[in-house]
C-alpha positions as CSV (number, residue, x, y, z in Angstrom):
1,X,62.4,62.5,-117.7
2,X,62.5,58.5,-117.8
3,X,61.3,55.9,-115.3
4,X,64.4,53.4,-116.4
5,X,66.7,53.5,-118.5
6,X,66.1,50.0,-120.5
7,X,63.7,48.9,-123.3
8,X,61.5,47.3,-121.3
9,X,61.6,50.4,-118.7
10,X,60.5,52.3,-122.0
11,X,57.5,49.9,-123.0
12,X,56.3,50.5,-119.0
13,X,56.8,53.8,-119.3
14,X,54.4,54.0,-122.5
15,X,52.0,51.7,-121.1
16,X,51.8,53.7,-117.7
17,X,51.1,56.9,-119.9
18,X,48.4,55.3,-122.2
19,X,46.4,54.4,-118.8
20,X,47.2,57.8,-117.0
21,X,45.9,59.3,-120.3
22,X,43.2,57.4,-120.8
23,X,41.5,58.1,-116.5
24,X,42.8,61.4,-117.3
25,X,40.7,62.2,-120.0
26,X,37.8,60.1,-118.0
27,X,38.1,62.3,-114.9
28,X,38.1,65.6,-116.6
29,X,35.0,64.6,-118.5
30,X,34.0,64.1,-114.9
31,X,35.1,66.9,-113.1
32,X,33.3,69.4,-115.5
33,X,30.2,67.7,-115.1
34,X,27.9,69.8,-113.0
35,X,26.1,68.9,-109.8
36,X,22.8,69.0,-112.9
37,X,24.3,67.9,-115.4
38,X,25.6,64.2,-114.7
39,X,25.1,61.1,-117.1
40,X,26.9,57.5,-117.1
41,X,24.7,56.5,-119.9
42,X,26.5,55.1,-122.6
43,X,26.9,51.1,-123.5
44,X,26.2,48.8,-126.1
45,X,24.5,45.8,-125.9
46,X,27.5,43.8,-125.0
47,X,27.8,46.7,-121.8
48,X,30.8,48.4,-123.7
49,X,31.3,52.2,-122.9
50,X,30.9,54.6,-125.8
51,X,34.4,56.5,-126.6
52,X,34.7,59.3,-124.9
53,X,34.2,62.1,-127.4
54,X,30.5,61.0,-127.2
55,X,30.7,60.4,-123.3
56,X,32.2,63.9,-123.7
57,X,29.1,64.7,-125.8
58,X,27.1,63.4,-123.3
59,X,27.8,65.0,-120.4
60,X,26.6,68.6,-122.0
61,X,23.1,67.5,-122.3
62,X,20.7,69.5,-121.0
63,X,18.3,67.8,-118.0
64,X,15.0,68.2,-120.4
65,X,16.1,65.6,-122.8
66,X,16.6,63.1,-119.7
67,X,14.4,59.8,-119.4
68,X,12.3,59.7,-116.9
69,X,10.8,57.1,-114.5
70,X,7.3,56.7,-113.7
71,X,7.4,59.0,-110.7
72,X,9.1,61.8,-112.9
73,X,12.6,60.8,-111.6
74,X,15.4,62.3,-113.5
75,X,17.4,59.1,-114.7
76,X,21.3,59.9,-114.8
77,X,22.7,56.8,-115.4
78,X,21.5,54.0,-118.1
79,X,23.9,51.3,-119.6
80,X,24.1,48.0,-120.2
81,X,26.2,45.4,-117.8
82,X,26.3,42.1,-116.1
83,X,25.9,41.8,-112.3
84,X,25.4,39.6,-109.4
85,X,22.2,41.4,-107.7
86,X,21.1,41.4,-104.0
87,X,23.5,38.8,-103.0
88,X,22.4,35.8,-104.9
89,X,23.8,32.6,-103.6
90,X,24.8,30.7,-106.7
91,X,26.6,34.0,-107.8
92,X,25.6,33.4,-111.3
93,X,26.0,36.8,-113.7
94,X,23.3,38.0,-115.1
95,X,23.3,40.7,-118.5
96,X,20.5,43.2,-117.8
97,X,20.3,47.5,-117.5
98,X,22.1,49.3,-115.0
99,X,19.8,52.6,-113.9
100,X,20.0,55.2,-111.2
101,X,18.1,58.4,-110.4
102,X,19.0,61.0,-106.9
103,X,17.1,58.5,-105.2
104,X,17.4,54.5,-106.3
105,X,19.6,52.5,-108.1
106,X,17.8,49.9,-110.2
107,X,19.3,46.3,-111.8
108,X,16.3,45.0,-114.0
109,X,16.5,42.1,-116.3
110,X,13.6,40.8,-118.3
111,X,12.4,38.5,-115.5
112,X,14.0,39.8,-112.5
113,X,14.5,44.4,-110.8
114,X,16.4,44.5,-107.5
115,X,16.0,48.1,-106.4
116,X,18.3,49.6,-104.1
117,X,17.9,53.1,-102.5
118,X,20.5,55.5,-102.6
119,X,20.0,56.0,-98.5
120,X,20.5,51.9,-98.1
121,X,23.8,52.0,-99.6
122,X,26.7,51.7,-96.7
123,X,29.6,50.6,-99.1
124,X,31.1,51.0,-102.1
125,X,34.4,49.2,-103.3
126,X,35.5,50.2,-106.9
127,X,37.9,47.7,-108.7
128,X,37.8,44.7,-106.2
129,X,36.8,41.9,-107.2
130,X,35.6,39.1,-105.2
131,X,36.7,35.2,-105.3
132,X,33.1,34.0,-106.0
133,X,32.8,36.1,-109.4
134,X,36.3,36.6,-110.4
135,X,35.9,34.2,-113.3
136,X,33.0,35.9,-114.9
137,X,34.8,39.6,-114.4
138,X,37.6,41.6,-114.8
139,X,36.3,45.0,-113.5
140,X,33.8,45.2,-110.9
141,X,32.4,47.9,-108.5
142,X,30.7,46.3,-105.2
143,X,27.6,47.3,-103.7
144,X,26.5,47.2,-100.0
145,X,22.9,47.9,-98.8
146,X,21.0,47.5,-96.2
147,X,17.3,45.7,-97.4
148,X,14.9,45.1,-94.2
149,X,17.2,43.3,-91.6
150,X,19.6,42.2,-93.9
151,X,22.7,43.6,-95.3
152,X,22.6,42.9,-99.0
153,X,25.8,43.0,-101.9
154,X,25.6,43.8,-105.8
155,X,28.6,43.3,-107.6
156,X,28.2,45.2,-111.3
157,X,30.8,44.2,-113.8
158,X,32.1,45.5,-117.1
159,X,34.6,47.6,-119.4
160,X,36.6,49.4,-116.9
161,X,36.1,53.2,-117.9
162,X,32.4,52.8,-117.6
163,X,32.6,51.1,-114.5
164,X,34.8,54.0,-113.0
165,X,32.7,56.7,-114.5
166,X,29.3,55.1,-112.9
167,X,31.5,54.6,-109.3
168,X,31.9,58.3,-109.2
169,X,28.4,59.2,-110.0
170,X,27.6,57.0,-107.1
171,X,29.8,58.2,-104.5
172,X,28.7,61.4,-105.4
173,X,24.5,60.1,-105.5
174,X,25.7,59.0,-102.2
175,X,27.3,61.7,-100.6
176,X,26.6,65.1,-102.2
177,X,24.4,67.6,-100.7
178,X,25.4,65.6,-97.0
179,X,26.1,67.4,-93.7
180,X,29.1,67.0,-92.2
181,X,31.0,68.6,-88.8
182,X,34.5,70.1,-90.0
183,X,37.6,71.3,-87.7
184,X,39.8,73.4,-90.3
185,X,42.7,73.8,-89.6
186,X,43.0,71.2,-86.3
187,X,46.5,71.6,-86.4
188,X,49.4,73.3,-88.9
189,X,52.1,70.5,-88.8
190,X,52.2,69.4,-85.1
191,X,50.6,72.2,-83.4
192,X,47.2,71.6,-82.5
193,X,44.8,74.6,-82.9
194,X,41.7,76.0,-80.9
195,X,39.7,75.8,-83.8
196,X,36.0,75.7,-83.1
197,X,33.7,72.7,-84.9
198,X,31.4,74.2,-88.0
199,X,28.4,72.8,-89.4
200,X,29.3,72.5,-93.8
201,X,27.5,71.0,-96.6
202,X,29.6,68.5,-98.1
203,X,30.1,68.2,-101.8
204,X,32.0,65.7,-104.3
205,X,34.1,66.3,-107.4
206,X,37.1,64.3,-108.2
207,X,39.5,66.6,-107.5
208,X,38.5,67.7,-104.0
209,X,36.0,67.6,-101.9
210,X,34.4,70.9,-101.0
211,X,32.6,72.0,-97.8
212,X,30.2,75.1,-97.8
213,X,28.6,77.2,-95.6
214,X,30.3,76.4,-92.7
215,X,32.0,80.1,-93.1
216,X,35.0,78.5,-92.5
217,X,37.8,80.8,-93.4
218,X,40.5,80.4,-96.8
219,X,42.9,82.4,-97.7
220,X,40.9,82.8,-101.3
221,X,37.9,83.8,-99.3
222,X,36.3,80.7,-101.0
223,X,34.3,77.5,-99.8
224,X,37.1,75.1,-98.0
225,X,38.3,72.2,-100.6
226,X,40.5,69.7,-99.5
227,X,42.9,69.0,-103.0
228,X,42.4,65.2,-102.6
229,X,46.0,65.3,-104.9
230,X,47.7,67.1,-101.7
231,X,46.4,64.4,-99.1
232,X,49.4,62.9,-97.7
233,X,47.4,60.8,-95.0
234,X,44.3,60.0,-93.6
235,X,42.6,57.6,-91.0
236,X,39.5,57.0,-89.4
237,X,39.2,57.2,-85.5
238,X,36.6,57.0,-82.9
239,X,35.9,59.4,-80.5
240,X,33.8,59.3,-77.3
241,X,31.7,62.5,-77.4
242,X,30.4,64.4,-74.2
243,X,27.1,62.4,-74.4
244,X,29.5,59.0,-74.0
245,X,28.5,58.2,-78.0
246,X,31.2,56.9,-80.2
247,X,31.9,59.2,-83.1
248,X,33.7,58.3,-86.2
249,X,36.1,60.8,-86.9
250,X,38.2,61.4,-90.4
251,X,41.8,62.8,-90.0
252,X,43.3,64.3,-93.2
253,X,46.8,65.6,-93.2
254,X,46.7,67.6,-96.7
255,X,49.6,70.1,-98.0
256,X,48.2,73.4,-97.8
257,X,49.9,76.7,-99.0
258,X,53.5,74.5,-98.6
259,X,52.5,73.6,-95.0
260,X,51.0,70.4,-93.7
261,X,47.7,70.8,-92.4
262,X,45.1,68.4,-90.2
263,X,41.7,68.8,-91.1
264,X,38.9,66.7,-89.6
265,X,35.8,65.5,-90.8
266,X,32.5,63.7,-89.0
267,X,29.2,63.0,-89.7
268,X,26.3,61.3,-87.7
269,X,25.6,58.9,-90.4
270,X,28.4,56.2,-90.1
271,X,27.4,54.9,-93.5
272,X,28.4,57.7,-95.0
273,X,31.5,58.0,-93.1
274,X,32.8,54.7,-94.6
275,X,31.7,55.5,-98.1
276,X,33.5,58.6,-98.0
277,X,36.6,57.3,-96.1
278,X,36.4,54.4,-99.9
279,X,36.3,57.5,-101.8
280,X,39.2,59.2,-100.7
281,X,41.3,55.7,-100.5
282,X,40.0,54.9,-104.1
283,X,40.9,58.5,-106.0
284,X,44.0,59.1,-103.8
285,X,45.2,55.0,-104.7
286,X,43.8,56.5,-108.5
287,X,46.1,59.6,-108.3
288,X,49.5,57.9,-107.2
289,X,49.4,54.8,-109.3
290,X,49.4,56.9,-112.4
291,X,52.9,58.8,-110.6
292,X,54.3,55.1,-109.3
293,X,56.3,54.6,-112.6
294,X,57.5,58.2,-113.5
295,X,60.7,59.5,-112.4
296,X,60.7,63.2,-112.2
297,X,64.1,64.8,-112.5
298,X,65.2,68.0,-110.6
299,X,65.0,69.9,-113.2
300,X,61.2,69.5,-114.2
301,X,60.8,69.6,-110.5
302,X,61.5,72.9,-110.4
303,X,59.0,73.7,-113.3
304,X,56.5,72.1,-111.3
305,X,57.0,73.5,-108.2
306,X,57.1,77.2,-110.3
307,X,53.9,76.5,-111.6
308,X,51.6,75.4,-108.5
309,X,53.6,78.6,-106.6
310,X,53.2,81.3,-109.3
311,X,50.2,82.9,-111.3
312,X,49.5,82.5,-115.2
313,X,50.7,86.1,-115.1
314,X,54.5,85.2,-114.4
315,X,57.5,84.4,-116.7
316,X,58.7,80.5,-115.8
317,X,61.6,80.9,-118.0
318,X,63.0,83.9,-116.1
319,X,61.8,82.6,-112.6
320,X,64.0,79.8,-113.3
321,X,66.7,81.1,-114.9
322,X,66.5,79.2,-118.2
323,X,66.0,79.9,-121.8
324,X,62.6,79.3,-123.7
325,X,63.8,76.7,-125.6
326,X,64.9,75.0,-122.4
327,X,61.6,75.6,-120.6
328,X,59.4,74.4,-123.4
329,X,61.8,71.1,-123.3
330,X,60.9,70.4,-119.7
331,X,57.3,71.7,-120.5
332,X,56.8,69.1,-123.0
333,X,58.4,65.9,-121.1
334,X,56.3,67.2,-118.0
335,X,53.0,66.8,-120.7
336,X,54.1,63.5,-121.7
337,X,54.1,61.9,-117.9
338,X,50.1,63.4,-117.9
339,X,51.6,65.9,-115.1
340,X,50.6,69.3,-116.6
341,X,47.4,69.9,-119.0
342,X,49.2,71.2,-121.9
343,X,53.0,71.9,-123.3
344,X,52.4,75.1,-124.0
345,X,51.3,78.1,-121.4
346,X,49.0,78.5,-120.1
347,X,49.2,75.3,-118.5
348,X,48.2,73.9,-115.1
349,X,49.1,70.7,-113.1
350,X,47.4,67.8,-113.1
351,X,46.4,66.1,-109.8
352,X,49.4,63.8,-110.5
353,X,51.3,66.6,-110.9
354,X,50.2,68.4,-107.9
355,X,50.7,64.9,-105.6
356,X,54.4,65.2,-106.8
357,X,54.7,68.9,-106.0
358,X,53.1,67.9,-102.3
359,X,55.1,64.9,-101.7
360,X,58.1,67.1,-102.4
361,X,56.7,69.7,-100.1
362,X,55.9,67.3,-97.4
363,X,59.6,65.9,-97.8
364,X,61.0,69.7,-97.1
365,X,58.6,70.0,-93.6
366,X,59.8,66.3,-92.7
């Protein structure tokens, strides 16, 4: 499998995988992160993330060996960065401590602490940075809260991993444990369905996001998860409800089961609504830059495809008609493009994987 077929197609290629390989290992330390169990600690003095075996290391910490603030708040994140806080005018940087508990985020230097809580925040924008800081950062996640009548911006700026590991805890210090209103399915391809509205809890990890309680009904009698790798589009509409209110409404088309399905997503707090609208432009922009530059052939197609459609349980080689040697070849250029989690069985896809295995579905129903 090759992206091109020149040198410098080669030296793209290796670069691509060095980045997909190094979010990959990021996210995962992410995704098995309980809802308890979260920690963006981790920074030198010069705001420098610690390698990832110890941010590995981290992350399995118990919640008793946590600092607390004053008011016995558990404090989950703790590093040190520079940042632009509550929309200063000069936009002069600043090097002080990034903190956040459930409930505030907290930018403190020696003379100055802007405190923002977590139910002022209205916007979050990872990786853009704006005109008035650029020359001080390379890697910035933006801020927006609301602070009396005004509506206030923090831009936070550092090593890139860190940056992205904090963004997620904050999306998720943000959003997790919300209510939201969810039609599943609203329609299978272009059929629309009579499916009645359910009240779900809404939860946050970064390969779906999950909805419970809202006894909506799976085919793995399980919590409904939208696999934010099998989202092919989304937008965010109004709607005038029966009380003439405007509602902000999310449409997802996502591939489900090798269909394309419509599922749709409110919630009263239009805050939230935009930060989780960034969330799912951020990790699905995440998921298909690391596939932009790989070039899967047919043939590891089909391997793909065999593994999201088939159990641990089956024979690949067999399935599709090839010998071992010849599956392990596919398995192990499929590893190397970061779409499966290891060469050997048992393996799984990747969300970059997946994406490819939905696109290709999504393709087929087109």
């Amino acid at each position: 499998m090759t992206a091109t077929g020149s040198d410098e197609g080669t030296d793209q290629r290796a670069e691509h995988g060095e980045a997909a390989q190094g979010r990959s290992e990021l996210l995962e330390a992410y995704r098995k992160q309980s809802g308890k169990d979260e920690s963006a600690s981790g920074g030198d003095a010069d705001g420098n993330a610690k390698s990832k075996s110890k941010a590995k290391s981290k992350s399995k910490s118990t919640g008793k060996n946590r600092p607390k603030t004053p008011d016995g708040e558990s404090i989950v994140v703790d590093f040190v960065a520079n940042f632009v806080a509550g929309g200063d005018a000069a936009f002069d940087p600043v090097k002080g401590r990034v903190l956040m508990s459930g409930r505030r985020l907290v930018l403190a230097t020696s003379e100055t602490k802007t405190t923002v809580p977590i139910t002022s925040i209205f916007d979050i924008a990872v990786g853009q940075v704006p005109p008035e800081v650029e020359e001080f950062f390379d890697y910035t996640v933006m801020v927006g809260y609301i602070d009396g009548d005004y509506r206030r911006t923090t831009v936070i700026g550092g090593d890139r991993e860190l940056i992205e590991k904090f963004s997620l805890l904050l999306f998720r210090a943000t959003l997790n444990g919300s209510t939201a209103l969810v039609t599943h399915p609203a329609k299978v391809g272009g059929r629309v369905m009579d499916t009645p509205t359910r009240k779900t809890g809404l939860h946050l990890d970064y390969e779906s996001v999950s909805f419970t309680g809202g006894d909506i009904k799976t085919d793995q009698d399980e919590p409904f998860s939208i696999d934010l790798a099998s989202v092919i589009f989304f937008e965010v509409m109004e709607r005038t409800t029966d009380d003439d209110e405007t509602l902000l409404v999310l449409s997802v088309q996502h591939v489900e089961n090798g269909q394309t399905v419509t599922s749709e997503i409110s919630m009263t707090s239009r805050r939230k609504m935009n930060i989780l609208g960034r969330y799912l432009r951020l990790i699905y922009h995440w998921i298909k830059s690391d596939v932009r530059d790989v070039e899967v052939e047919e043939q590891e197609l089909e391997v793909l495809v065999g593994l999201y459609s088939t159990g641990e349980d089956i024979d690949l080689a067999s399935l599709l008609d090839i010998g071992e040697a010849e599956l392990d070849a596919r398995l192990e250029s499929l590893h190397e493009d970061d779409l499966i989690t290891d060469e050997e069985p048992p393996v799984d896809l990747t969300p970059q994987g997946r994406f490819i295995v939905n696109e290709e579905f999504e393709d087929i129903n087109v």
